[in-house]
C-alpha positions in Angstrom: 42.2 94.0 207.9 42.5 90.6 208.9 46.6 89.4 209.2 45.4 86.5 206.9 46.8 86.1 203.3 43.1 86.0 201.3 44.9 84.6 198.5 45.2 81.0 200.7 42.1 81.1 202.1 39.4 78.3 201.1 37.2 79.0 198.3 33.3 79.2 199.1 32.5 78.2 195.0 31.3 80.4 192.6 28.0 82.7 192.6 28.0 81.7 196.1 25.7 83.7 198.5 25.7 85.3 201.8 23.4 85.5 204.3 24.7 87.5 207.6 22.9 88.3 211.2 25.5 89.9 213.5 27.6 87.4 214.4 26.1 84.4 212.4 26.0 83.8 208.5 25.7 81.4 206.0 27.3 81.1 203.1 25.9 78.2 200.0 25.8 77.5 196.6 23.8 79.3 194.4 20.9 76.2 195.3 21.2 76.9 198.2 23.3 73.8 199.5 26.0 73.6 201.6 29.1 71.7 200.7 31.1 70.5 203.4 34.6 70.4 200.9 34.7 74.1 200.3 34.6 77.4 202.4 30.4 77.2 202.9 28.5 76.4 205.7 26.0 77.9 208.5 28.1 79.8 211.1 27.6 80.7 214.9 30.0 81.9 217.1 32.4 82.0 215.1 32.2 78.1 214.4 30.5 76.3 211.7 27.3 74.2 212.7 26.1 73.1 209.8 28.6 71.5 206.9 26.2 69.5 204.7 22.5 71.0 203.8 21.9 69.7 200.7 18.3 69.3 199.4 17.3 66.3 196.8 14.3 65.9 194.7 14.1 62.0 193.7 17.4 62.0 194.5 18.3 65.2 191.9 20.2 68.0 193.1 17.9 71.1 192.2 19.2 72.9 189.0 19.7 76.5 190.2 17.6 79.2 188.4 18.1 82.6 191.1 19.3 83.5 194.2 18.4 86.8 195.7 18.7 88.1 199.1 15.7 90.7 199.5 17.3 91.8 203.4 20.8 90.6 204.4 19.6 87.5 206.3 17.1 86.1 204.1 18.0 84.5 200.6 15.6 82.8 198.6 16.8 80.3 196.4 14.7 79.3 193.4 15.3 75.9 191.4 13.7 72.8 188.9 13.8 69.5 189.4 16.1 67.3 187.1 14.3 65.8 184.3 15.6 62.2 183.3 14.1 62.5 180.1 16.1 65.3 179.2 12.5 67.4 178.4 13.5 71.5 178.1 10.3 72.0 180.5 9.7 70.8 184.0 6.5 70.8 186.2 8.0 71.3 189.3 9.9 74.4 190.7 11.8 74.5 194.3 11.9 77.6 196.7 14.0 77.8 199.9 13.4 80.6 201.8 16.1 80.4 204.4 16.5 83.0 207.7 20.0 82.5 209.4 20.6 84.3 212.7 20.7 82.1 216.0 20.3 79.0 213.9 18.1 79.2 210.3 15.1 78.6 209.7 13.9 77.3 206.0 10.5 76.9 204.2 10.8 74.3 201.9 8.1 75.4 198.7 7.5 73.1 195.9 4.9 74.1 193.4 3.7 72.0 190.2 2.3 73.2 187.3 1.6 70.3 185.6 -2.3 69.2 185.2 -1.8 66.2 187.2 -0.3 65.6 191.0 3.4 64.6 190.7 4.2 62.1 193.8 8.1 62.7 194.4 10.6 62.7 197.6 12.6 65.0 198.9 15.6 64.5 201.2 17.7 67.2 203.0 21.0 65.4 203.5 22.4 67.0 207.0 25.8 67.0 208.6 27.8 69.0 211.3 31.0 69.6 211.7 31.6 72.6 214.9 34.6 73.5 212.9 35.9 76.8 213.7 35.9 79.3 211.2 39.3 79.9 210.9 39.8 76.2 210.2 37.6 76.4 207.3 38.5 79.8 205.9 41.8 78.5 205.7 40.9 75.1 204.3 43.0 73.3 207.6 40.6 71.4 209.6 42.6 70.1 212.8 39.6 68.2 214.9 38.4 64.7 213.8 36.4 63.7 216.3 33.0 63.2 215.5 29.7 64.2 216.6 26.8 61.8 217.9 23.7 62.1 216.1 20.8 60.9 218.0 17.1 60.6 216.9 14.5 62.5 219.3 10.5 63.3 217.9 10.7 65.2 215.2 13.9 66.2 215.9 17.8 65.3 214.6 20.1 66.1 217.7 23.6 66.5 216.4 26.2 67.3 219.3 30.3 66.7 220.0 33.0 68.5 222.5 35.4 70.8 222.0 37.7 72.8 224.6 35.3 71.2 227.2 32.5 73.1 225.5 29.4 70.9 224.3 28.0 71.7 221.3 25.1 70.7 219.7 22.2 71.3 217.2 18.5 70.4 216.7 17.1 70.0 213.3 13.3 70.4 214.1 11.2 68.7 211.1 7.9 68.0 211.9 6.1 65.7 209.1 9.3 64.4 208.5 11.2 60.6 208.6 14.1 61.3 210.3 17.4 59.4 210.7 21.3 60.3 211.3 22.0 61.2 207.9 19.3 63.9 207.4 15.5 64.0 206.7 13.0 63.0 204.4 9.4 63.7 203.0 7.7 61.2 200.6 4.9 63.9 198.9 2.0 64.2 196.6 2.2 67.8 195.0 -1.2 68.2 193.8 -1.6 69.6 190.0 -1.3 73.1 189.6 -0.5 72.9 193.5 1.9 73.5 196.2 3.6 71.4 198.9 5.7 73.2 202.4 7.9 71.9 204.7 9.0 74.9 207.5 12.5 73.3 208.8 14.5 75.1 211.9 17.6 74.3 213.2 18.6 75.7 216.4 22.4 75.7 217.9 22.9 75.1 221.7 26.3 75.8 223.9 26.4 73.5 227.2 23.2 72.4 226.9 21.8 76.5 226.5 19.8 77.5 223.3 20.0 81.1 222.0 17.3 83.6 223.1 16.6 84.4 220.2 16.3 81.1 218.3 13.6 80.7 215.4 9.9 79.3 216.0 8.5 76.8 213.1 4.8 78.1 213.7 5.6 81.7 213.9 5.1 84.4 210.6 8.7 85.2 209.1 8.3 88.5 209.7 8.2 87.6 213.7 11.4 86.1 213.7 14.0 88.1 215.9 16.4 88.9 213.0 13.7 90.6 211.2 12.4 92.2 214.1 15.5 93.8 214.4 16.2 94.8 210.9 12.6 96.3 211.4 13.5 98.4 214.3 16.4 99.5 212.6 14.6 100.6 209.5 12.2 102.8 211.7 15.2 104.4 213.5 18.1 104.9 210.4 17.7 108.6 208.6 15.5 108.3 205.9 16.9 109.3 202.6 15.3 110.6 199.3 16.7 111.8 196.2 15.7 112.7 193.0 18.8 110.0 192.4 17.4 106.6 192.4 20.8 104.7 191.9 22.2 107.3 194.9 19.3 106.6 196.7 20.0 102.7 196.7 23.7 102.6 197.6 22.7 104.7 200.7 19.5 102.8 201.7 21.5 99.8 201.1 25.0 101.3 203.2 22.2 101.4 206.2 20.7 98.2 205.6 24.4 96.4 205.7 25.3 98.3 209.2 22.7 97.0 210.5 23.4 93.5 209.5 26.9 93.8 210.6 25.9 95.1 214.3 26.5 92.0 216.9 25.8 92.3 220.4 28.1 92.2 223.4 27.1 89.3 225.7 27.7 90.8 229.2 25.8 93.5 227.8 23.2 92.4 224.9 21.7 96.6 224.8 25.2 97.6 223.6 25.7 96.9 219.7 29.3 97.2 217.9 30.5 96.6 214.7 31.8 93.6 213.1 34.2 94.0 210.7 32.7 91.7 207.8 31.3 89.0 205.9 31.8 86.6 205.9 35.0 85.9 207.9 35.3 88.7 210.1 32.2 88.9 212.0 34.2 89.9 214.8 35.0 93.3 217.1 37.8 94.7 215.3 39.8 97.4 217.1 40.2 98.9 213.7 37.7 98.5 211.8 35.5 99.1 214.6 36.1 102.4 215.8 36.3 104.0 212.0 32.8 102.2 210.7 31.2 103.7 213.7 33.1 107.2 213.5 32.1 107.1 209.6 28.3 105.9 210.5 27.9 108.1 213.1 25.3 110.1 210.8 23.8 107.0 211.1 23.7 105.8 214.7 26.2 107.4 217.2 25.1 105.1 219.6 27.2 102.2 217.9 30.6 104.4 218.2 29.6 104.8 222.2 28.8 101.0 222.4 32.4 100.2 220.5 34.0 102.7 222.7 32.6 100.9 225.5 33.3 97.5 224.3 36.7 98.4 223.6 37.6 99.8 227.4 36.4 96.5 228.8 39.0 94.8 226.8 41.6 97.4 226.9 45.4 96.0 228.0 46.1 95.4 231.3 49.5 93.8 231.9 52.0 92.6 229.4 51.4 89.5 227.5 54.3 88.7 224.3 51.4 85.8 222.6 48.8 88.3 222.6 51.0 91.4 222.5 48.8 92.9 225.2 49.9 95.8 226.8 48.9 97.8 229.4 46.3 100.5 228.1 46.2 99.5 224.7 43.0 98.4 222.5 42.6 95.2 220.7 43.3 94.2 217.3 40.4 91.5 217.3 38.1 89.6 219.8 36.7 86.2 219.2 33.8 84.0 220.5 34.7 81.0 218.6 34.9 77.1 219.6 38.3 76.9 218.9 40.0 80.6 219.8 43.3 79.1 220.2 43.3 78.8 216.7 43.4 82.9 216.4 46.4 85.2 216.1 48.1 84.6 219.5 46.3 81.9 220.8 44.0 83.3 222.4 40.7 84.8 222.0 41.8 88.2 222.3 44.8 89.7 220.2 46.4 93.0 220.6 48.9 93.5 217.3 47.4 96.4 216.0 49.4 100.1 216.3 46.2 102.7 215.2 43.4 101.6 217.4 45.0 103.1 220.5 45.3 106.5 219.1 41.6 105.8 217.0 40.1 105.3 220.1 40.6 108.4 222.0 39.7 110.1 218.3 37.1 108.2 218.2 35.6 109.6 221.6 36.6 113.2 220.8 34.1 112.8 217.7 31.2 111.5 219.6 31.8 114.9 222.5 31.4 116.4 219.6 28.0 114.4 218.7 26.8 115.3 221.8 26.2 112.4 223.1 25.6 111.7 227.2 28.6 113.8 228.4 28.6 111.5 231.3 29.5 108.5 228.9 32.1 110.3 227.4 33.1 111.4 230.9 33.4 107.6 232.0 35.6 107.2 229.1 38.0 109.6 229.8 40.3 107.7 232.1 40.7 104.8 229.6 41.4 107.6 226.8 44.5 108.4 229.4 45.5 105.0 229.5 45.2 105.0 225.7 47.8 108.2 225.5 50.0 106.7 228.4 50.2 103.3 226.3 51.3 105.9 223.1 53.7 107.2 225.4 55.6 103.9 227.1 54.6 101.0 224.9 54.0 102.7 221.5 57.1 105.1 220.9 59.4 102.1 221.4 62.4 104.1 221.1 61.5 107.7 222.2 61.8 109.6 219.5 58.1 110.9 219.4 56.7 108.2 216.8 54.4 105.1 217.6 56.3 102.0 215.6 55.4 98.5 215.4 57.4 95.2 215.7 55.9 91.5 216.6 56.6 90.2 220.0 56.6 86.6 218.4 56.2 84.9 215.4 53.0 83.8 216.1 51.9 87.9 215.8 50.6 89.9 212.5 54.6 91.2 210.7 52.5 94.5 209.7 50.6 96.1 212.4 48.6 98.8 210.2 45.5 98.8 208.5 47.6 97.5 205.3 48.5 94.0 207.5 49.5 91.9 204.8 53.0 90.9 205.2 54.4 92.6 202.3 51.9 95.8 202.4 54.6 97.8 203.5 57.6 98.0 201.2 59.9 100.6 199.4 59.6 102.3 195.7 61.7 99.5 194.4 59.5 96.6 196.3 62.3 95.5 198.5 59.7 94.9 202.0 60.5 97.4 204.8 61.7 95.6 208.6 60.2 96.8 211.7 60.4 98.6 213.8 58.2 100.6 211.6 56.4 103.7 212.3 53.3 104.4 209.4 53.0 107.2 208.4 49.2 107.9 209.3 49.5 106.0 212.2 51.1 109.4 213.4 48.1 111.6 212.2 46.1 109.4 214.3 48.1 110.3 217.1 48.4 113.8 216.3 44.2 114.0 215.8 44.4 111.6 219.6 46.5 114.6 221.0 44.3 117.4 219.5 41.0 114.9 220.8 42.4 115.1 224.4 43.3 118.6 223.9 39.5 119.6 223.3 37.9 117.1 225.9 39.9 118.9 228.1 38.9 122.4 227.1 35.0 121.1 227.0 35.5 120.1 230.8 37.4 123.6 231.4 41.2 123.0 232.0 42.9 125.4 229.6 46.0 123.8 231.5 45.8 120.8 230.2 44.5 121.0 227.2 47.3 123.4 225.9 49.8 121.0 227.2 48.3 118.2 224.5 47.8 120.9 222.3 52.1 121.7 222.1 52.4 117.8 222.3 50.4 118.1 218.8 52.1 120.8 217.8 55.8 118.9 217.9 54.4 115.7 216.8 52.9 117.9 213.9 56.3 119.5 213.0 58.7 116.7 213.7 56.3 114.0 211.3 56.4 117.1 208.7 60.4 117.2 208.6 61.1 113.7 208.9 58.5 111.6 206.4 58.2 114.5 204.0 60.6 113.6 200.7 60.9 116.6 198.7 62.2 115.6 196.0 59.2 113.4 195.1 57.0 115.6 196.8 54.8 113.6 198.8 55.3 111.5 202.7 56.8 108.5 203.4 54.7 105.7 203.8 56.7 105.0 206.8 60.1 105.2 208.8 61.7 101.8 208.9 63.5 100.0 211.5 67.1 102.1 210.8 64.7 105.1 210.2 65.1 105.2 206.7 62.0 106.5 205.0 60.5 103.5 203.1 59.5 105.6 199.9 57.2 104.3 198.2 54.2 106.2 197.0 50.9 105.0 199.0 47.8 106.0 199.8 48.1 105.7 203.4 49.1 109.8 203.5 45.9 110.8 202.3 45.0 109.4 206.1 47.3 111.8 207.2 45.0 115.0 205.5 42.3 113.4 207.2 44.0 113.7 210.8 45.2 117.5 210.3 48.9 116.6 210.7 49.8 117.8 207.0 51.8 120.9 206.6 49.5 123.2 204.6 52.2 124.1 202.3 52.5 120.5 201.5 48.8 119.6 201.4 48.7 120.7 197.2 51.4 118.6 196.1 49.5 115.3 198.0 46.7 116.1 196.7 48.0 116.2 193.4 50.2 112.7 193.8 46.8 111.3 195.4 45.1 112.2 192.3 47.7 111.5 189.6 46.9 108.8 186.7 49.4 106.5 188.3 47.7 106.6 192.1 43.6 107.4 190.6 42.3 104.9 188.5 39.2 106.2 187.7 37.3 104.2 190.5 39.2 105.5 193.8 42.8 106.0 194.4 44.7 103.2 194.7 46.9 101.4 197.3 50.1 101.8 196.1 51.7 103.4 192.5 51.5 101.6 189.3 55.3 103.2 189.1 56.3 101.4 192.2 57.9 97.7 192.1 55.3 95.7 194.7 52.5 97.4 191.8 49.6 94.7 191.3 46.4 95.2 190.9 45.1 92.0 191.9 46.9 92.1 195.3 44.8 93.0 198.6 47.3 96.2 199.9 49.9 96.5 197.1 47.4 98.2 193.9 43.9 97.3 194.7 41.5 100.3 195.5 39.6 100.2 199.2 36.6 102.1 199.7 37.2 103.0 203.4 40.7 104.4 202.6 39.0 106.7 200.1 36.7 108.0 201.7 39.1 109.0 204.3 41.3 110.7 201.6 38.3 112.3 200.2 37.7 113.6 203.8 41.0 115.1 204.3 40.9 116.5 200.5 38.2 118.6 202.0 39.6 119.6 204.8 42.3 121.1 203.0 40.2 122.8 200.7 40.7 121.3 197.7 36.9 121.1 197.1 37.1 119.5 193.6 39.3 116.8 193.8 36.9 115.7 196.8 34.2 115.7 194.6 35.7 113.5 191.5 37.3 111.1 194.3 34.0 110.6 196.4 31.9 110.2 192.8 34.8 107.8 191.2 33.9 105.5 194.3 30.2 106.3 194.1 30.5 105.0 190.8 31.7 102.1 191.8 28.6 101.4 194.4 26.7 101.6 191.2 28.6 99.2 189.3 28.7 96.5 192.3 24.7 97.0 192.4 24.6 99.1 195.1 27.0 97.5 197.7 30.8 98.2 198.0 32.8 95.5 198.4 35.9 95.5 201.0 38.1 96.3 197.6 38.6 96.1 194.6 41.0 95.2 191.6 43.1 98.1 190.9 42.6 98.2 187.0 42.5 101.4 184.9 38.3 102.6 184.8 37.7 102.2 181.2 34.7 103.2 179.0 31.9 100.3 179.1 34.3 97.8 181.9 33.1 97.6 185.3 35.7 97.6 188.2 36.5 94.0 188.4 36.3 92.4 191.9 38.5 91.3 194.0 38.4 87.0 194.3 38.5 87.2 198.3 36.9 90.3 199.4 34.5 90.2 202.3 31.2 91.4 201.5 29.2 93.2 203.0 32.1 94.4 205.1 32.0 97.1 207.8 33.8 100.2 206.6 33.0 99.6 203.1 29.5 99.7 203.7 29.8 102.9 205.9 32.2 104.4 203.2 29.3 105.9 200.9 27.7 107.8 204.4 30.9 109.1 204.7 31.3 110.6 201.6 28.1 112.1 201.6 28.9 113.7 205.0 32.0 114.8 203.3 30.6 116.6 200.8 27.6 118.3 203.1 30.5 119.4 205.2 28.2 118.8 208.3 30.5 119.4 211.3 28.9 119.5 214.5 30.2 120.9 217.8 27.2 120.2 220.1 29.7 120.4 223.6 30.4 124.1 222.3 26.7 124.7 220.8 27.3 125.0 216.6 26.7 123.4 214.2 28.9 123.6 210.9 27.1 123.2 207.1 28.3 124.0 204.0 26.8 121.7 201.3 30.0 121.2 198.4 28.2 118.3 196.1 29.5 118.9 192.5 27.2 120.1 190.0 24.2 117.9 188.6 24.0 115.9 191.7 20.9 116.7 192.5 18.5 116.9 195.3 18.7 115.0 199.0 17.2 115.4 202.0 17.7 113.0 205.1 14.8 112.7 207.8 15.8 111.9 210.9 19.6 112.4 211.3 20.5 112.1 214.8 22.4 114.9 217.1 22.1 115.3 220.4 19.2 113.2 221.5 16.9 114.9 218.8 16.5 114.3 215.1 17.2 116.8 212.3 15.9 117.3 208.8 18.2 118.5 206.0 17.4 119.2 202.7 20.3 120.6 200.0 19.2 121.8 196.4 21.5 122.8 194.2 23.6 123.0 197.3 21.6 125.6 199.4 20.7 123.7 202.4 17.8 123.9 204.7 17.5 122.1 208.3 14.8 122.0 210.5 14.9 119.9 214.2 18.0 122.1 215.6 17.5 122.6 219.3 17.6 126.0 220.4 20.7 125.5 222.2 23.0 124.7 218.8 23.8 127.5 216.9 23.6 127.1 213.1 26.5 128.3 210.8 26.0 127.8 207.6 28.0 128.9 204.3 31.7 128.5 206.2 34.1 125.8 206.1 35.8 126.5 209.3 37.3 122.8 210.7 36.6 122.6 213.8 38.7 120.3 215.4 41.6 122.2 214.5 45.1 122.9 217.1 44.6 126.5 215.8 41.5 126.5 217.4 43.1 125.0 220.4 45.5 127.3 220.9 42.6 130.3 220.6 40.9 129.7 223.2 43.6 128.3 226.0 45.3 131.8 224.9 42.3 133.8 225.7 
């Protein structure tokens, strides 16, 4: 995802704990403190304004009891006072409830339950550093100059400059004595009593405070992050089943989303998706455009508002540092303090070779969503630019196929979804040299072509749209005869840069039954790799072979299991008909919601599912993270085989869940402007909300988005 090796990225501590609001997030010790040595600390904007928040009870570090996070922005950390003494039992327990979002907001609790007041002090030692986040992930801080504290009312003022950008802070404490090194309180707890301090930091940019900073007088439930979780809550699908663990990977797949939604500045109305947390709360070219294609059962309007986002950003002249190109879309976008400090050195970077073609798929799905047709007319032109960019920058030397190289060394070496720089290598584990053309990065373009193909037959120009149908159709036949191996039976993972095919065996081809672009003669024998004890370990298919050299399980592309890449293989599985497998693959990973409690993480270690073992984590996954959270919506859209077709008025269901699984039903699914109920027992469905104008089909498994389909009806 990212183009940064995890493995050398600075460690946040263990049982440390997240806390994310679109773009900001905090991430402490299991205390709740904040230390300014490891990879913790409140973010916003990408940069980190607080380093040191560390509470002290007579001068004690609280002793950690819990930690829980009842909604992604809130955590409550509960914790005893030190006891000199040594006693097993102590009088006095410490709560922080802390909110982060445009700043945090914390209510200090302390409660005794001792039959006689306890007089104590507390002190919240506080200390800034605006280091940018990729400065701390990577454990390389590069600025030294420090801030200027400042005393004002009840009030710490922390500020400093950076790329002639003031930043600053204001740690609001009423009650409090205040001084440059932090706060303190000097307090009577009365017996069997409570004491609270409500503390609020808000972060400023040039002098301007967030909108939506947090009030010290105000309820918690009136602050603006959980006004907007609210909100959300009221509008998401609601989801029972006679399931409860089900039940709570879903609930909690929609919560995450939400949390992971940031807001475009020039236009605040218009939420996208940030990849993850903690160190990607970014927009993702990527990542973007297949969490909002997978969570479109969700909220369509997030795919519309990354589509959107993306056009605005989308390549407009040549650039080697950034690797922009005219009519191609972003690898990644950032609002930090210190952008220079991203890949190319600026805040914008354009190394990626499947957005372009995801985009335009992207928009074909939402047509099909029906959502405005005159925002997915609007698009259009940049979906053009999208296919010319395939055309002149993409196919680098004409022979059909979209390859990657770097422009500089400064760029990402692999340009795919597996980015690390030795995700891409051959059966033996010798690495692969660019140019390299991916293997699914040429079912994306095949599904782009078929995308374009329909748009155009929606807005009636058979012409057209049967000329990126044959374009398909060729890229469909030529991928078939030249990444297919036969006698292993399964693709390529990729042509290299002497068009060799790099043959190891990867997941990345079960992207390409998910696009359409497999031959259906060869769709058994991937299926049956895909699902073979060396690629399926019980939890989800992995990355790469335990047969092939680069095998590890620990690794982040090279044997680990990703949930996102599963459910996309799952999808495809489907497609092809191979009803079964689907099931066992989207269970295995369901399974594995369950045994993370509730929440997938970005991926997991690619160990062998054994009875009693959980699937073990992996050290530096982000969490929650965007298409992992989406990944369980996905599969259960899979497996309902819901396929709309709103722009030619049907509607496609024909529930497949495997036997045992149960009852759901889902109230307010969005389609069209209008919200649907569907209910599946025993997988007969039932659906109420339809508007006259969609026709329902149920029972059939006909794939709409098909080039048969294509073809039909420019023939006719």
């Amino acid at each position: 995802m990212s183009g940064w090796n995890m493995d050398t990225a600075g460690t946040a501590g263990s049982n440390a704990v997240t806390t994310i609001e679109g773009s900001s997030f905090c991430i402490s010790a299991g205390n709740g403190d904040l230390d300014p040595g490891l990879a913790q600390g409140v973010f916003y904007q990408d940069t980190r304004i607080l380093s040191r928040w560390n509470l002290l009870v007579n001068n004690h570090a609280v002793e950690v009891l819990s930690a829980i996070t009842p909604e992604p922005y809130r955590a409550i950390y509960t914790g005893r006072t030190a006891q000199p003494d040594g006693a097993a039992d102590r009088p006095l327990l410490i709560e922080r409830d802390r909110q982060v979002g445009d700043g945090i907001r914390e209510v200090v609790t302390i409660q005794n339950f001792s039959l006689n007041p306890i007089s104590c002090t507390v002190k919240l030692a506080v200390e800034s550093d605006f280091a940018d986040l990729f400065e701390v992930k990577a454990a390389r801080k590069t600025r030294h100059q420090r801030p200027y504290h400042r005393v004002e009312g009840d009030g710490l003022v922390i500020s400093g400059r950076h790329n002639k950008r003031i930043l600053g802070l204001v740690v609001w404490a009423p009650g409090a004595e205040i001084n440059r090194h932090g706060l303190l309180y000097r307090v009577t707890v009365p017996a069997k009593g409570s004491w609270t301090a409500t503390i609020v930091v808000t972060p400023s940019t040039d002098g301007t405070e967030p909108q939506g900073k947090f009030s010290a007088s105000a309820p918690q439930h009136e602050s603006e992050p959980a006004r907007r979780h609210r909100i959300w809550g009221a509008m998401s699908p609601v989801i029972t089943m006679d399931n409860p663990v089900m039940e709570g990977i879903l609930r909690q797949s929609q919560r995450d989303l939400g949390s992971l939604r940031i807001s475009d500045p020039d236009h605040p109305d218009r939420s996208v998706v940030a990849a993850g947390a903690p160190w990607f709360m970014a927009l993702f070219g990527r990542d973007s455009i297949l969490t909002s294609l997978m969570a479109l059962p969700v909220d369509p309007a997030i795919a519309l508002g990354t589509l959107q986002t993306l056009a605005e950003h989308q390549g407009e002249k040549i650039n080697p540092l950034t690797e922009e190109e005219p009519g191609r879309i972003l690898h990644e976008v950032r609002l930090g303090s210190s952008a220079s400090l991203a890949l190319g050195g600026d805040k914008t970077y354009y190394g990626t070779a499947d957005a372009t073609p995801l985009f335009v798929r992207l928009l074909g799905e939402i047509s099909r969503w029906g959502l405005e047709p005159a925002a997915v007319h609007a698009l259009i032109p940049n979906a053009d630019r999208a296919l010319d960019w395939i055309t002149n920058y993409g196919d680098r030397d004409g022979d059909g196929f979209v390859e990657y190289q770097r422009a500089t060394k400064h760029g990402l070496i692999n340009q795919g979804w597996k980015d690390s720089y030795d995700g891409i290598n051959f059966a033996d584990g010798t690495l692969a040299e660019t140019p390299i053309a991916l293997c699914e990065v040429q079912g994306y373009v095949y599904s782009a072509y078929v995308s374009r193909a329909l748009l155009a037959l929606e807005a009636g120009d058979s012409a057209l749209a049967a000329s990126w149908g044959d374009r398909a159709a060729e890229l469909k036949e030529e991928f078939n005869r030249k990444f297919w191996l036969p006698e292993q039976g399964f693709f390529a993972i990729a042509l290299d840069g002497d068009k060799r095919p790099v043959d190891a065996c990867a997941s990345n081809m079960g992207h390409c039954l998910w696009s359409g672009i497999v031959d259906d003669d060869k769709a058994p024998l991937v299926v049956r790799r895909l699902m073979a004890p060396d690629m399926f370990s019980g939890w989800g298919v992995r990355t790469l072979a335990t047969t092939m050299g680069a095998f590890n399980p620990v690794s982040y592309h090279n044997g680990s299991v990703w949930p996102h890449d599963n459910a996309l293989i799952a999808a495809g599985m489907m497609r092809y008909g191979f009803i079964e497998e689907a099931q066992q693959l989207s269970m295995a990973v369901l399974d594995a919601a369950a045994a993370f409690g509730g929440r997938l993480p970005e991926l997991f270690c690619g160990f062998d599912r054994q009875p009693g073992r959980a699937p073990v984590p992996y050290p530096t996954s982000c969490s929650p993270q965007a298409w992992a959270s989406a990944t369980p919506i996905h599969l259960i859209r899979t497996m309902l085989r819901f396929d709309p077709y709103v722009s030619t008025g049907g509607l496609w269901l024909s529930p497949a869940f495997p036997e045992g699984f149960g009852y759901l039903r889902k109230d307010q699914v969005p389609l069209a402007g209008t919200r649907l109920t569907i209910e599946v027992t025993d997988n007969t469905p039932k659906l109420t909300g339809l508007p006259p104008s969609i026709e329902l089909h149920l029972g059939t498994e006909e794939p709409l988005a098909d080039l048969i389909r294509v073809h039909e009806e420019t023939s006719r």
